[in-house]
N, CA and C atoms as a LAMMPS dump frame, in Angstrom:
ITEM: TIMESTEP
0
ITEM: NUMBER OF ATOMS
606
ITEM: BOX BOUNDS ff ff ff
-5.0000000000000000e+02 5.0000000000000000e+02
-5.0000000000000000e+02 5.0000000000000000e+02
-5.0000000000000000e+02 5.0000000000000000e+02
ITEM: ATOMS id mol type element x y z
1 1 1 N -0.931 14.096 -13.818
2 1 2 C -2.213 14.633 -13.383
3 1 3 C -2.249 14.666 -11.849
4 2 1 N -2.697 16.042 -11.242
5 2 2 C -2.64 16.12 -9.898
6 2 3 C -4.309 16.144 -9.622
7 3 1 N -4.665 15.361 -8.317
8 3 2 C -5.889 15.391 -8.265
9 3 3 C -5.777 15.502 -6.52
10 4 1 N -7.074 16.528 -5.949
11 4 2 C -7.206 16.926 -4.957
12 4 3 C -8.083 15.753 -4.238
13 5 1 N -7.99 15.391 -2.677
14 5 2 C -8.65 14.741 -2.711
15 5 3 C -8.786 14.937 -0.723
16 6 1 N -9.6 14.722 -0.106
17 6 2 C -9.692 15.359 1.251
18 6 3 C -10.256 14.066 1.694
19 7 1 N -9.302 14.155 3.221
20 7 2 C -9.632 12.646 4.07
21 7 3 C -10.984 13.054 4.805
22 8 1 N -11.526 13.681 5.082
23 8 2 C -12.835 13.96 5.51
24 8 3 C -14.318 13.735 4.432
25 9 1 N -13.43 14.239 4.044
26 9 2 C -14.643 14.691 2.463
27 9 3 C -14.657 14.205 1.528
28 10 1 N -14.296 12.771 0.62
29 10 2 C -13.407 12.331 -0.231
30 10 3 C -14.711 12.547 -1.388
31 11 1 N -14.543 13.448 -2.753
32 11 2 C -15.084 13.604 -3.422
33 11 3 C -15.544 12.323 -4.486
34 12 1 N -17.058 11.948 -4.123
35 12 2 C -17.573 10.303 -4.956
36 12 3 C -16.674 10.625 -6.396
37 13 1 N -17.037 11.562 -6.889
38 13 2 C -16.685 11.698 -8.347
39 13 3 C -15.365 11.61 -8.445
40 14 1 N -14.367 11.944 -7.895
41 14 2 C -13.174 11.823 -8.229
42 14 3 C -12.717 10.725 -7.898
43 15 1 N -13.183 10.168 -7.177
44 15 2 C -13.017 8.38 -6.321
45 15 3 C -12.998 7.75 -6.933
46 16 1 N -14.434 7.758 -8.046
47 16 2 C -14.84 7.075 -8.937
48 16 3 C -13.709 7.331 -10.4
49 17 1 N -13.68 7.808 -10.298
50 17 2 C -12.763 7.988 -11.678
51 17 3 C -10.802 7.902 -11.135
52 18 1 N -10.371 8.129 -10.403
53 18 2 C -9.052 7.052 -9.773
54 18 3 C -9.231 5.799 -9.26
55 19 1 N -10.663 5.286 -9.261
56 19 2 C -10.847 3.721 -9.248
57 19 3 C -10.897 3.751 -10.633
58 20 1 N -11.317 3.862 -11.722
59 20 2 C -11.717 3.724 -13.198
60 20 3 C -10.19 3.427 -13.76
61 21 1 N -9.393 4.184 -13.434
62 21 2 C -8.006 3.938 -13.853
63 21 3 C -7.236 3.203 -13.345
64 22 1 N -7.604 3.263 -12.137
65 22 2 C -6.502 1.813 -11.539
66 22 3 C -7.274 0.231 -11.962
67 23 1 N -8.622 0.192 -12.276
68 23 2 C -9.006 -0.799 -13.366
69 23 3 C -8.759 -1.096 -14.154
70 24 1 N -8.392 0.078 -15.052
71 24 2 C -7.628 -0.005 -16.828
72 24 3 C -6.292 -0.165 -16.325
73 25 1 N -5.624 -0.296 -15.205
74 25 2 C -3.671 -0.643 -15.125
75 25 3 C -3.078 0.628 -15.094
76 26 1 N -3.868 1.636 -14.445
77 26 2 C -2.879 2.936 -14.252
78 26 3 C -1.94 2.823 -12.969
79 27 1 N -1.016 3.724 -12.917
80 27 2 C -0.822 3.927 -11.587
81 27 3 C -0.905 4.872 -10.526
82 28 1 N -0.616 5.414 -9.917
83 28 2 C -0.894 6.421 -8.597
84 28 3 C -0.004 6.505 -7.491
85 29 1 N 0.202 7.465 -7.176
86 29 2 C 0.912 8.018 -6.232
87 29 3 C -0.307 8.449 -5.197
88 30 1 N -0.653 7.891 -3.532
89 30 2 C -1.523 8.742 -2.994
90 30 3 C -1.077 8.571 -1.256
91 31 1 N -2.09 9.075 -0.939
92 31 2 C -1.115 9.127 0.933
93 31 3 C -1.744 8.197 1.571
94 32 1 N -0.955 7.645 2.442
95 32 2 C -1.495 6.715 3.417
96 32 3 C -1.475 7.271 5.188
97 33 1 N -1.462 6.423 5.921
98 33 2 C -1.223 7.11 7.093
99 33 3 C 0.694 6.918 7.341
100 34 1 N 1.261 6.967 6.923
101 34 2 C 2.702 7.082 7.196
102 34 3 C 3.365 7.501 6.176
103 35 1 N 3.677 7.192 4.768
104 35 2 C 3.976 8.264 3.838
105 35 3 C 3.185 7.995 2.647
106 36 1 N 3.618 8.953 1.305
107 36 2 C 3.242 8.613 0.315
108 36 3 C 3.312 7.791 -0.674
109 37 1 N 2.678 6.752 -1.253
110 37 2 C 2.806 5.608 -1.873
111 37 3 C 2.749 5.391 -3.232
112 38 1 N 2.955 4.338 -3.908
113 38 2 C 3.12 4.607 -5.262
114 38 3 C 2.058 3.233 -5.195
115 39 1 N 1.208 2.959 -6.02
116 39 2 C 0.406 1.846 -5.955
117 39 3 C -0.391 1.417 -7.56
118 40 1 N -1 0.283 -7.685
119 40 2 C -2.008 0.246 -8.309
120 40 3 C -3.041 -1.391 -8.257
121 41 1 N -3.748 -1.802 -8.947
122 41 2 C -4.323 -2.766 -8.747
123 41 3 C -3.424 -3.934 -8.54
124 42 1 N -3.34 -4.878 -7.392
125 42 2 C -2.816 -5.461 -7.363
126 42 3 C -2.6 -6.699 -7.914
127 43 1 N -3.962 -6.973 -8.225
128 43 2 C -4.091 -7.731 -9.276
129 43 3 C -4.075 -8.089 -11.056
130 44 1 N -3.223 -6.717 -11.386
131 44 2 C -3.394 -6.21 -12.429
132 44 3 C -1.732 -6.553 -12.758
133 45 1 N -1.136 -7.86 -12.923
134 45 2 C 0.687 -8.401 -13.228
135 45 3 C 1.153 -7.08 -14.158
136 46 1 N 0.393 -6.379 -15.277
137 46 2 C 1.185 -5.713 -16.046
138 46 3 C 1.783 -4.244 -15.3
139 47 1 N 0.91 -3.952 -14.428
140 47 2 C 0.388 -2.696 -13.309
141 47 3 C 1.398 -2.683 -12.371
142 48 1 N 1.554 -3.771 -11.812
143 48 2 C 2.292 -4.268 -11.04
144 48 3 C 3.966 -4.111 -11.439
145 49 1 N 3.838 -5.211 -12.364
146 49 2 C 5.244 -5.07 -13.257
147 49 3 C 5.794 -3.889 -13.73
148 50 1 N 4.979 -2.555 -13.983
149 50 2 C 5.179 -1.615 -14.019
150 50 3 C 5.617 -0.847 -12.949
151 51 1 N 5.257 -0.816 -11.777
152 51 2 C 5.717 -0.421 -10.678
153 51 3 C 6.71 -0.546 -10.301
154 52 1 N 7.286 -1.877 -10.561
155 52 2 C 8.445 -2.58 -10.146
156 52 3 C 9.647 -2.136 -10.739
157 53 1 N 9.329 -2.172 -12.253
158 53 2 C 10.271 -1.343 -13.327
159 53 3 C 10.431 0.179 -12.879
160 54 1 N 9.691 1.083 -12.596
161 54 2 C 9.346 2.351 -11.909
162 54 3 C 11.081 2.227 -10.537
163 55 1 N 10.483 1.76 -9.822
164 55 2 C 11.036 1.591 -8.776
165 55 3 C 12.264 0.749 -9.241
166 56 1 N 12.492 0.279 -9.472
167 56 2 C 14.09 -0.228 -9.866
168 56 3 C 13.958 -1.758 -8.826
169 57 1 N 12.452 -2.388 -8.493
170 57 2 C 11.922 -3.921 -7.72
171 57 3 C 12.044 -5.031 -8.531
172 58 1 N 13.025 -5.868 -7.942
173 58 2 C 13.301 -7.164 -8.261
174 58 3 C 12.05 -7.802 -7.339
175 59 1 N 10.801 -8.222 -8.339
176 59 2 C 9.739 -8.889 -7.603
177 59 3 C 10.468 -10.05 -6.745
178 60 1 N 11.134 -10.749 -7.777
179 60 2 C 11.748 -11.806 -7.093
180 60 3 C 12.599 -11.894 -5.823
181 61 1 N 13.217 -10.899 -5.46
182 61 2 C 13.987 -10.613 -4.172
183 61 3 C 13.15 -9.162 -3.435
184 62 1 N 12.312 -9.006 -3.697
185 62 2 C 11.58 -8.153 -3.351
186 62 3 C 10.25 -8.645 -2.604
187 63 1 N 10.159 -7.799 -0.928
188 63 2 C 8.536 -8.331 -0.506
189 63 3 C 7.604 -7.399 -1.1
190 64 1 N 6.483 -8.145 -2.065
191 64 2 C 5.986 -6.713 -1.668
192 64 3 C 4.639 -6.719 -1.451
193 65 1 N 3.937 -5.557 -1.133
194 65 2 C 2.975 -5.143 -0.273
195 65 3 C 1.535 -4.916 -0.875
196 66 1 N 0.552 -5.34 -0.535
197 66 2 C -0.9 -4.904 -0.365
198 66 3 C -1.908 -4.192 0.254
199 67 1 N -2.652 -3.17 0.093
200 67 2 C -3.671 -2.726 0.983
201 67 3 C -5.45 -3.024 1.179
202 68 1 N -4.911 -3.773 2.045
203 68 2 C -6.515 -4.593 2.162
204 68 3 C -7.526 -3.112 2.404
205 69 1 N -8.974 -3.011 2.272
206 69 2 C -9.824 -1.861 2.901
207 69 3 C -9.888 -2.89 5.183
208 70 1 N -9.98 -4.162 4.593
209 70 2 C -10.279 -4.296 5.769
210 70 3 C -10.104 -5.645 6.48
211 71 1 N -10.281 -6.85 7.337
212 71 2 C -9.657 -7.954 7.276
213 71 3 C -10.624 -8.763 7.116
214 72 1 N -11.723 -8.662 6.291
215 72 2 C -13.32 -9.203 6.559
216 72 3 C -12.457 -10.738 5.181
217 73 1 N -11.491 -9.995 4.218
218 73 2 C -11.29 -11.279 2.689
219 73 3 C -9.972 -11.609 3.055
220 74 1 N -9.475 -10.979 4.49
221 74 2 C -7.851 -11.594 4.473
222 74 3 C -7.449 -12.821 4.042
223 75 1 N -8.254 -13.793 4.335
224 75 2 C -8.027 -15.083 4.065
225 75 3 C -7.895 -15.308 2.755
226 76 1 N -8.361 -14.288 1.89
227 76 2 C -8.694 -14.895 0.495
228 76 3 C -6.856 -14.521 -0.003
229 77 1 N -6.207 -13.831 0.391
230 77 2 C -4.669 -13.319 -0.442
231 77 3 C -3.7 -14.028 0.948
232 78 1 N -3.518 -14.193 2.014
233 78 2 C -2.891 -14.485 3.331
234 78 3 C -3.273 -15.806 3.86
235 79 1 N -2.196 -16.908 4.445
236 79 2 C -2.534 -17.731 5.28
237 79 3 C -2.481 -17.236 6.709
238 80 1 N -3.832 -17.242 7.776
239 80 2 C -3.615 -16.579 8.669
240 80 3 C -4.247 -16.93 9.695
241 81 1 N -3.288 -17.172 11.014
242 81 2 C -4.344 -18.536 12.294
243 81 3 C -5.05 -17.6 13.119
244 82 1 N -5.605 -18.271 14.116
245 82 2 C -6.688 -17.068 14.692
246 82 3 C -5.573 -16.345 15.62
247 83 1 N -4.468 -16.7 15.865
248 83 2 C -3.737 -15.458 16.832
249 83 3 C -3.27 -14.335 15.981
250 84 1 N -2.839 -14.57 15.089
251 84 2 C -2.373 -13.478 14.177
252 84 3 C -3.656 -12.894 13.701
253 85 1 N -4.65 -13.307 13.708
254 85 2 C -5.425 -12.541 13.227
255 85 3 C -6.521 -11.303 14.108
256 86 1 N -6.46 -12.313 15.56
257 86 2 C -6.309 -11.336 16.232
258 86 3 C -5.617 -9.619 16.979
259 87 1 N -4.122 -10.39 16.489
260 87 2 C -2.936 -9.618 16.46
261 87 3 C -3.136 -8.883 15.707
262 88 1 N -3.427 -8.631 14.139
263 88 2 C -4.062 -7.679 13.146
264 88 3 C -5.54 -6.958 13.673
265 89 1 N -6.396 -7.609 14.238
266 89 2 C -7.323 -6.993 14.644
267 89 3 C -7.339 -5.81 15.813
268 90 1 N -6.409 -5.668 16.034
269 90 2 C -6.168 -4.929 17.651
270 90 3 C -5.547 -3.57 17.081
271 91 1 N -4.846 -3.986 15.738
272 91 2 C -3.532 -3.378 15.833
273 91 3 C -4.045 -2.563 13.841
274 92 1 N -5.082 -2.677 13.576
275 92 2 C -5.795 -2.454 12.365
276 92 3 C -6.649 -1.738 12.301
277 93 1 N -7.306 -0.737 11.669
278 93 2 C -6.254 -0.146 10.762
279 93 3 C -5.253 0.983 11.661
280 94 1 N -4.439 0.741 10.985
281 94 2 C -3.079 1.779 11.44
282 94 3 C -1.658 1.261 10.619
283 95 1 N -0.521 1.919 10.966
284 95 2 C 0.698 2.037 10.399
285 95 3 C 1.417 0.627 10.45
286 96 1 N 1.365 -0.316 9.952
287 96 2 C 1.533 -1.268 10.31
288 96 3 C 1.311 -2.554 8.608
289 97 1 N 2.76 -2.633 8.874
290 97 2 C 2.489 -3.89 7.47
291 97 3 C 2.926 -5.542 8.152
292 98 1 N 2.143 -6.456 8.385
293 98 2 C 1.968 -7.376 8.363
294 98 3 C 2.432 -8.526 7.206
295 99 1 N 3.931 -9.232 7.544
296 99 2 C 4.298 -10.067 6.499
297 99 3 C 3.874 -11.515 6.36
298 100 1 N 2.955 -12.283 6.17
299 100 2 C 2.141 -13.462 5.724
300 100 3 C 2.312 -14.625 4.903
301 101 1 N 2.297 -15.502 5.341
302 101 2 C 2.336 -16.417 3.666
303 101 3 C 1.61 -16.069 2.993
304 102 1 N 1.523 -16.135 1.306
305 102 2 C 0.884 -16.275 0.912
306 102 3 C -0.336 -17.021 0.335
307 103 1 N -1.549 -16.549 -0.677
308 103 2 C -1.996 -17.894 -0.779
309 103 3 C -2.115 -17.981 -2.742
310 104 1 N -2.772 -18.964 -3.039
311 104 2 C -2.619 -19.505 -4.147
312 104 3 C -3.758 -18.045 -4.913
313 105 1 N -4.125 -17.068 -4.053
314 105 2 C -5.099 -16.352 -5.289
315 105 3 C -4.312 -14.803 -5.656
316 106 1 N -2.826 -14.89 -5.137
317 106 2 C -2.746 -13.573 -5.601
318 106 3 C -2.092 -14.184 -6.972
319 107 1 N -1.271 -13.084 -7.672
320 107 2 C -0.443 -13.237 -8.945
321 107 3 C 0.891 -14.101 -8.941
322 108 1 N 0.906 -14.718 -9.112
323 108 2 C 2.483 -15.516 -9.771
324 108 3 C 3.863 -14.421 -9.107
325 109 1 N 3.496 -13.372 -9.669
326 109 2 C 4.638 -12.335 -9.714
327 109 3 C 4.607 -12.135 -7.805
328 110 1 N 3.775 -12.54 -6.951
329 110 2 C 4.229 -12.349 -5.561
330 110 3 C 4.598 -13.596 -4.757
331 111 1 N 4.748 -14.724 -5.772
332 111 2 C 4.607 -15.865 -5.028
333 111 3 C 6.107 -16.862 -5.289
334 112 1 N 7.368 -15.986 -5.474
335 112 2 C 8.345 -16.366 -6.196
336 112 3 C 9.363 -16.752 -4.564
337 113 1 N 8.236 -15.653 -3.376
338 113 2 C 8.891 -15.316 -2.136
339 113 3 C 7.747 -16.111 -1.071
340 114 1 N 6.506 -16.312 -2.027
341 114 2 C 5.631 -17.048 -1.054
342 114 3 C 5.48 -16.557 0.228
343 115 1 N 5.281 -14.986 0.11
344 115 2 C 4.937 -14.365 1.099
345 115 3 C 4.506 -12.658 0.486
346 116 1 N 3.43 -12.384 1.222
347 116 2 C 3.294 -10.718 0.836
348 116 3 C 2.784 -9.731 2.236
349 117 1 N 3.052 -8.635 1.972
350 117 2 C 2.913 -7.625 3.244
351 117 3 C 1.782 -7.39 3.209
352 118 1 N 0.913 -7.459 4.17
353 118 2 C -0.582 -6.691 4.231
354 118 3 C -0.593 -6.073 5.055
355 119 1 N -1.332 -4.442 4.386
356 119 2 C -1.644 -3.39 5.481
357 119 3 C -3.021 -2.758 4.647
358 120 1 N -3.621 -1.909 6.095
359 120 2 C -4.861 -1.624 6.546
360 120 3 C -4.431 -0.841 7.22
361 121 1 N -4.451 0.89 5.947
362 121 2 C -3.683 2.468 6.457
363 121 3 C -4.54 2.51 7.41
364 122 1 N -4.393 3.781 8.348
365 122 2 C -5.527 4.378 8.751
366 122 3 C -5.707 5.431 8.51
367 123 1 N -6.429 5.512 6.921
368 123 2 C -6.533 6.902 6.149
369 123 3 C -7.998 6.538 5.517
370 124 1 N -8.508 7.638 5.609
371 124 2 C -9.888 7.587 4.462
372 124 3 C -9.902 7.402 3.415
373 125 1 N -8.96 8.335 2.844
374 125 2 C -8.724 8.649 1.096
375 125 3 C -8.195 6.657 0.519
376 126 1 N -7.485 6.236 0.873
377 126 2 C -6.985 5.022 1.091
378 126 3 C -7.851 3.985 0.517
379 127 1 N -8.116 3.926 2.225
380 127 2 C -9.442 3.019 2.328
381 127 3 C -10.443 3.285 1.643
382 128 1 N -11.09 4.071 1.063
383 128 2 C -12.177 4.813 0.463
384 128 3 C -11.751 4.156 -1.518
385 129 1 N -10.535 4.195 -1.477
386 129 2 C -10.159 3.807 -3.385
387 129 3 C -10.228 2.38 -3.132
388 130 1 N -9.359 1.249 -2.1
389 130 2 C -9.381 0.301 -2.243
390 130 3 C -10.926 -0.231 -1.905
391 131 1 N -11.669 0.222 -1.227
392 131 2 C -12.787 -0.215 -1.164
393 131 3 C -14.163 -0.113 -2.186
394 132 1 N -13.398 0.95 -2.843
395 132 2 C -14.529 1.027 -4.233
396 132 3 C -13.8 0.385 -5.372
397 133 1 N -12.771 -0.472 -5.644
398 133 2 C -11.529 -0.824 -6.927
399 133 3 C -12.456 -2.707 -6.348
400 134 1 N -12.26 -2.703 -4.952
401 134 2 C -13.041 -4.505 -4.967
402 134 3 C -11.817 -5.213 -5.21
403 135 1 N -10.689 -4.942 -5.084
404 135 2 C -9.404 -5.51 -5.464
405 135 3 C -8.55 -4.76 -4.264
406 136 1 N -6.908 -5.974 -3.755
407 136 2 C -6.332 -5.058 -2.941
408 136 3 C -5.354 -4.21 -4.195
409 137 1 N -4.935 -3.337 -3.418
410 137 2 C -4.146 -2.28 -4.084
411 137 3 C -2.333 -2.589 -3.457
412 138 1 N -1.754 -2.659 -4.743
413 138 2 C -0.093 -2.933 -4.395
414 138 3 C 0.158 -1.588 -3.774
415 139 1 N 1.148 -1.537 -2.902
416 139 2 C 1.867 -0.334 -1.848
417 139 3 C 2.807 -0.508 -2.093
418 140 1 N 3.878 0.964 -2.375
419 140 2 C 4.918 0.735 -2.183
420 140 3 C 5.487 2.088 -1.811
421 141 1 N 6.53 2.033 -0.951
422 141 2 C 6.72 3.706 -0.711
423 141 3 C 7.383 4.412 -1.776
424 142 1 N 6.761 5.871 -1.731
425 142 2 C 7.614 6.8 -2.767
426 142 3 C 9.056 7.178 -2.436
427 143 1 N 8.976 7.164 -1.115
428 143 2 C 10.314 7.433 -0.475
429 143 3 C 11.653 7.027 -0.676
430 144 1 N 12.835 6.939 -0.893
431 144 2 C 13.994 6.505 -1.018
432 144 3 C 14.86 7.365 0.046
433 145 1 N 15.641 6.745 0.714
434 145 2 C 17.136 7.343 1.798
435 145 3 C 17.232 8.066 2.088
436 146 1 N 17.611 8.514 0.619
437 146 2 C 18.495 9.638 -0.395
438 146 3 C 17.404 10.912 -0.213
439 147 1 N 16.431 10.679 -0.191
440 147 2 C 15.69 11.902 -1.185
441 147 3 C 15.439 12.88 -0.238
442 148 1 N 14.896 14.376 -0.542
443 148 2 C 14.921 15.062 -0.31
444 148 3 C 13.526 15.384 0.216
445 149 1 N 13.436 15.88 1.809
446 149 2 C 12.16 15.614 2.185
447 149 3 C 10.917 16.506 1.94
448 150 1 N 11.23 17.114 1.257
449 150 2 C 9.977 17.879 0.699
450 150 3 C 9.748 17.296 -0.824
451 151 1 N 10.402 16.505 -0.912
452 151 2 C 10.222 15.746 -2.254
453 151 3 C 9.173 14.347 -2.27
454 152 1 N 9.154 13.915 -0.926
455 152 2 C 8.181 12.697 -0.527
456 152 3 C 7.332 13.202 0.447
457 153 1 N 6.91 14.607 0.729
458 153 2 C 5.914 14.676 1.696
459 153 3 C 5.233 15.441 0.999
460 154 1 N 5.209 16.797 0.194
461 154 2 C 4.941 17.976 -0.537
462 154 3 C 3.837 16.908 -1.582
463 155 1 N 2.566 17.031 -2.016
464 155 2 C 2.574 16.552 -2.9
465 155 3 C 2.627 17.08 -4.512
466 156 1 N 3.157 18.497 -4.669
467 156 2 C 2.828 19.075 -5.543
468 156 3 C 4.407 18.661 -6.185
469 157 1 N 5.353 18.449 -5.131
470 157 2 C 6.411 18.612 -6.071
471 157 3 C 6.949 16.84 -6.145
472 158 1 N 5.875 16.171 -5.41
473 158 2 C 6.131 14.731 -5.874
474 158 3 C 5.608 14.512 -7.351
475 159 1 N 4.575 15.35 -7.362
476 159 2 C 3.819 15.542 -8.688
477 159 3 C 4.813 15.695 -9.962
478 160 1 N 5.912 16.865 -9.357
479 160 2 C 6.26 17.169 -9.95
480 160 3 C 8.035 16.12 -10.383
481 161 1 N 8.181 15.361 -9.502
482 161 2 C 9.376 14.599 -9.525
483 161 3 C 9.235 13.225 -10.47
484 162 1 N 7.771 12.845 -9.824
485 162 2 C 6.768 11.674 -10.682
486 162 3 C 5.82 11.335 -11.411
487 163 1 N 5.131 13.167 -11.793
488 163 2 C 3.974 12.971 -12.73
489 163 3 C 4.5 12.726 -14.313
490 164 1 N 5.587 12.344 -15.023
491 164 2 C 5.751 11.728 -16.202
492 164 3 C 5.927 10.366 -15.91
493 165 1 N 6.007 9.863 -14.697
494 165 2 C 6.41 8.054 -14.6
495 165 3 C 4.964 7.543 -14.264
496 166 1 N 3.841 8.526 -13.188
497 166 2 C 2.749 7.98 -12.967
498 166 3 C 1.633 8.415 -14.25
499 167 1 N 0.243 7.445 -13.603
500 167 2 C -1.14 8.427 -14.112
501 167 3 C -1.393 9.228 -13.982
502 168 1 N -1.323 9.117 -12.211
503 168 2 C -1.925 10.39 -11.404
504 168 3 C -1.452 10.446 -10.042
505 169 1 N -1.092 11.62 -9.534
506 169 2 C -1.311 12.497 -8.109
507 169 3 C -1.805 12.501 -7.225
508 170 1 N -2.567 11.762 -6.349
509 170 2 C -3.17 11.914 -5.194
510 170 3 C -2.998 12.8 -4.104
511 171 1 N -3.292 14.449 -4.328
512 171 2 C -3.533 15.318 -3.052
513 171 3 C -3.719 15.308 -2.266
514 172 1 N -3.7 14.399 -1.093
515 172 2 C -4.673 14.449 0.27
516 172 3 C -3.547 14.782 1.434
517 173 1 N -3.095 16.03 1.404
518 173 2 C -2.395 17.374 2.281
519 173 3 C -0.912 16.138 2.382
520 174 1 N -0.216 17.179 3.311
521 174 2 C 1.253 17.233 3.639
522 174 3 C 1.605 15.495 4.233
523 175 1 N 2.414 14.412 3.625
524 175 2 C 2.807 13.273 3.806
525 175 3 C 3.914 13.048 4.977
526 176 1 N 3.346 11.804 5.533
527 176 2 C 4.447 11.815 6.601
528 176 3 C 6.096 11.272 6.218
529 177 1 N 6.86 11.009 7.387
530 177 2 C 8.265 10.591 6.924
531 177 3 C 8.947 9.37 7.475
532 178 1 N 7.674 9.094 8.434
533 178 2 C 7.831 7.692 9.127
534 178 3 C 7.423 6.648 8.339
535 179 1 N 8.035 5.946 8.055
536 179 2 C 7.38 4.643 7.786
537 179 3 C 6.589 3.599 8.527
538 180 1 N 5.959 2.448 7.943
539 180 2 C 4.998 1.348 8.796
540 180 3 C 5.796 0.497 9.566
541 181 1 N 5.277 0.101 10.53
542 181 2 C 6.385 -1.054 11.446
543 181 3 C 6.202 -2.03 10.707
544 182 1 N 7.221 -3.059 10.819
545 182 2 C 6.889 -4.098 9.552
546 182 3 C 7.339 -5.532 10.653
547 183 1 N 5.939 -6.162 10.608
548 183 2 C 5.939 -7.472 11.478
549 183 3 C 5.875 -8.728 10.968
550 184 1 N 6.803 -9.235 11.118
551 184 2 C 6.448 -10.872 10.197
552 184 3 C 6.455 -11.774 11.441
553 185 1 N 5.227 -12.146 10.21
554 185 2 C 4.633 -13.154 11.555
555 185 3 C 3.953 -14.99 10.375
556 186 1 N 5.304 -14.97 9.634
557 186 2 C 5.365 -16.579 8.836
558 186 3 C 5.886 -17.608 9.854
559 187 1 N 6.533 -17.303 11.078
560 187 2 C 7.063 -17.796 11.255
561 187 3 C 6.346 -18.552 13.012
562 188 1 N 6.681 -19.079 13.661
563 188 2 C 6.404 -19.396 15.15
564 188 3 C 6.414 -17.98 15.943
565 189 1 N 7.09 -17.327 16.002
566 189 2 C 7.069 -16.227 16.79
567 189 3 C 7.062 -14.858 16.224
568 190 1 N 6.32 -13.916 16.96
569 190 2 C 5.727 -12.736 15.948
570 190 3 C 7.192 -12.028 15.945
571 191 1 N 7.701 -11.097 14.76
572 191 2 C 8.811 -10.904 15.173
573 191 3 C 8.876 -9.238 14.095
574 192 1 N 9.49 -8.155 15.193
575 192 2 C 9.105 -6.956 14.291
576 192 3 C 10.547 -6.818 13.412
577 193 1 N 9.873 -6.682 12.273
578 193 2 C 11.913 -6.493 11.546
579 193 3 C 12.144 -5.054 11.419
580 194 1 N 10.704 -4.131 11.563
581 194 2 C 11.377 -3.016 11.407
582 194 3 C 10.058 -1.935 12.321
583 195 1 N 10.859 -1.436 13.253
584 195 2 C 9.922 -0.625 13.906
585 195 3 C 9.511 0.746 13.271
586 196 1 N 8.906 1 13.282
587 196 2 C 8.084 2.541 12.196
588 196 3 C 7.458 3.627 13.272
589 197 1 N 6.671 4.101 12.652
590 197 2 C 5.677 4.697 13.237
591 197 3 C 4.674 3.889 14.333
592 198 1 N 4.467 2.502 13.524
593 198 2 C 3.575 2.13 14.785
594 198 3 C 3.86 1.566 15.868
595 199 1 N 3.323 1.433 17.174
596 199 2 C 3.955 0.599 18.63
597 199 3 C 2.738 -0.644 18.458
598 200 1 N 3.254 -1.967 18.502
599 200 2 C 2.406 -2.742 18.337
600 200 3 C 2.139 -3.04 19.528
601 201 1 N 0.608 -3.417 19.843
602 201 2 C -0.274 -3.713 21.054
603 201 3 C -0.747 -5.251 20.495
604 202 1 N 0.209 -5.871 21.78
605 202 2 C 0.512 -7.428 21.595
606 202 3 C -0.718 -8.122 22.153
C-alpha cells in the first residue's frame, strides 16, 4: 500500500490511520530527513522482530535505532547527563543519531547491547506519526551499498521493491542518499563513528 503524504500539509486522516497500524504491529517504509526508513512501533518485540528478519538484523550484534518526536521523555528509553543532553539539544532535530545507554524501559530485544540510537529527524511527516503513535518508532535505513539509487530515494519503486515485505508506503517526495552522522556518546568522550549528512555543533 502506497500512501501520499506531504511535509507541509500532513493529511490528519491519513496520519491517523498509519498510526492505527503501527499500533496493531504493522510496518512502514517512510522518509526522514536523510533517507528512507523502514520502521515500526518500537515497542511492539513482534514488530520489531519483524523488521529485523526483513532486514537480515542480528538484534544481538546489531545497534539499533529509535525516533523520539522530541527530547521532552528522553530520559524515559536513554541514560543521559546534562552535557549530552545539551549536545542533543543544539544539534536536534536534524540528521543525527545519537548512541546512548540504555535504560531498563525499552524491550529486552535492545538491551542484549545495552545501548540504542536516538534520533529526532527534521521532518514533519516523521515527527507528526511518532508524535501521534505516543511510542518511539524503531528506524532503520532502507538503503543497502549495493542498491540502486533510484531504488532508495524514488518512493514509488521502493514501493515497488518492498510493498510485499511491508504494510505500507510512505510518499512524502524524492529521499535523500546521505545518511545520519552517528555519535556515540556512552562513553567519556563524545566521539563521531560515522560522519553523514550532519556537521555537529559542539
Amino acid at each position: 500500500m502506497l500512501v501520499k503524504l506531504y511535509e507541509k500539509e500532513t493529511n490528519p486522516k491519513e496520519v491517523l490511520r498509519i498510526v492505527e497500524l503501527l499500533r496493531n504491529g504493522g510496518i512502514i517504509i517512510y522518509p526522514t530527513d536523510t533517507v528512507y526508513a523502514m520502521g515500526c512501533d518500537a515497542l511492539n518485540v513482534r514488530a520489531v522482530e519483524k523488521i529485523c528478519k526483513i532486514k537480515g538484523i542480528n538484534p544481538q550484534k546489531s545497534n539499533l535505532s529509535i525516533i523520539c518526536p522530541d527530547l521532552s521523555n528522553i530520559s524515559e528509553y536513554a541514560k543521559v547527563n546534562n552535557s549530552v543532553f545539551k549536545l542533543m539539544k543544539r544539534n536536534l532535530p536534524g540528521p543525527f543519531t545519537f548512541i546512548l545507554n540504555a535504560t531498563t524501559s525499552l524491550p529486552k530485544i535492545y538491551k542484549n547491547r545495552k545501548e540504542v540510537g536516538i534520533r529526532v529527524p527534521d521532518n514533519a511527516i516523521t515527527l507528526k506519526l511518532v508524535s501521534e503513535l505516543g511510542n518511539p518508532m524503531l528506524t532503520t535505513s532502507v538503503r543497502e551499498k549495493d542498491d540502486i539509487m533510484e531504488y532508495c530515494t524514488d518512493p514509488e519503486l521502493i514501493h515497488e521493491e518492498y510493498g510485499d515485505k511491508v504494510d505500507m508506503v510512505v510518499d512524502g517526495g524524492c529521499g535523500g542518499l546521505e545518511p545520519s552522522t552517528i555519535v556515540n556518546c556512552t562513553g567519556d568522550e563524545i566521539e563521531i563513528v560515522r560522519q553523514g549528512k550532519g556537521m555537529l555543533l559542539e
